[in-house]
C-alpha positions in Angstrom: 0.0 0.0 0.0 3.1 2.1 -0.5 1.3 3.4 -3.7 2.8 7.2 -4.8 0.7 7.8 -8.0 -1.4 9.9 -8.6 -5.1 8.7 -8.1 -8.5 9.5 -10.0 -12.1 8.8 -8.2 -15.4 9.4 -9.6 -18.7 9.6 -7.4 -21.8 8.4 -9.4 -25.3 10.0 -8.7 -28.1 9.3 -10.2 -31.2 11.8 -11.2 -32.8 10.8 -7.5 -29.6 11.9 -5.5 -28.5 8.1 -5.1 -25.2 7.0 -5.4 -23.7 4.3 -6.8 -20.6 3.0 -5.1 -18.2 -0.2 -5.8 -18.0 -3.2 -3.5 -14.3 -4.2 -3.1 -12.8 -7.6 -3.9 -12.4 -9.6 -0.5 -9.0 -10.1 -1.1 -6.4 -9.2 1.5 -3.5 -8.6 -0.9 -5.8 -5.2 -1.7 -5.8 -2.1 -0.6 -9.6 -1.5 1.2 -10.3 -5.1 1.0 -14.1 -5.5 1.4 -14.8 -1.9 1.6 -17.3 0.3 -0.4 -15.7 3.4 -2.3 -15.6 4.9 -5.3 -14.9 4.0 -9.1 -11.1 5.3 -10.2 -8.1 4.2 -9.7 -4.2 5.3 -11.4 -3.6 8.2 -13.2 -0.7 6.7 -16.1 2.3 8.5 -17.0 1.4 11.1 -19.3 -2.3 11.2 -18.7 -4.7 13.8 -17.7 -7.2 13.2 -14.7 -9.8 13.6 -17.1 -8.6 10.7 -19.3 -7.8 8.7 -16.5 -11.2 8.6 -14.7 -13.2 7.7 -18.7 -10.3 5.2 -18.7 -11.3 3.9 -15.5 -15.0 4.4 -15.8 -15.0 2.4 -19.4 -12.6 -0.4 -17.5 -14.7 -1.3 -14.8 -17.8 -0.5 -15.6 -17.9 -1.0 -19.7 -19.4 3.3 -19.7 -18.1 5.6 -22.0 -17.9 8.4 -19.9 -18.3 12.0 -21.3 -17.3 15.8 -20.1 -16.7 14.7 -16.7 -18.5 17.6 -14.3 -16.2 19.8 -12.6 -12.9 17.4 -12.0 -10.8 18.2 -9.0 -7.5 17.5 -8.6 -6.0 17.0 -5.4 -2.2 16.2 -3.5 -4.3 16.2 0.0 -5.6 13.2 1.7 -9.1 12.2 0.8 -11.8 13.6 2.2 -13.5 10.0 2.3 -12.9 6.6 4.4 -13.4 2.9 3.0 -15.9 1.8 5.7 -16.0 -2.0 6.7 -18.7 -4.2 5.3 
């Protein structure tokens, strides 16, 4: 979990003000193991945060995202926590 990259995280809400969130692989060799958080995840070398969360949004979830509204880009810790299952 030493991971220094940059990161990308989208939050999903739908037209009733519900939002969708990802279930995370049991697997202990995973950062957040069983833990609900949001879709993102690496921003690659040479890539903007932008292209990196349509990346990740087409990845995991087989969306082609468009104009992402008002991206944020952040060096601070995130204002979320994984919370247990």
């Amino acid at each position: 979990m030493g991971n220094k990259r940059p990161q990308c995280g989208l939050i999903l809400e739908n037209g009733e003000g519900k939002v969708l969130l990802q279930l995370r692989d049991n697997k202990p060799d995973i950062p957040y193991p069983n833990r609900w958080g949001t879709f993102g995840g690496q921003i690659e070398e040479k890539e903007t945060p932008e292209e990196a969360i349509t990346r990740e949004i087409r990845e995991e979830l087989g969306y082609e995202l468009s104009n992402p509204e008002d991206p944020k880009t952040t060096t601070k810790k995130p204002l979320y926590e994984f919370l247990p299952v």
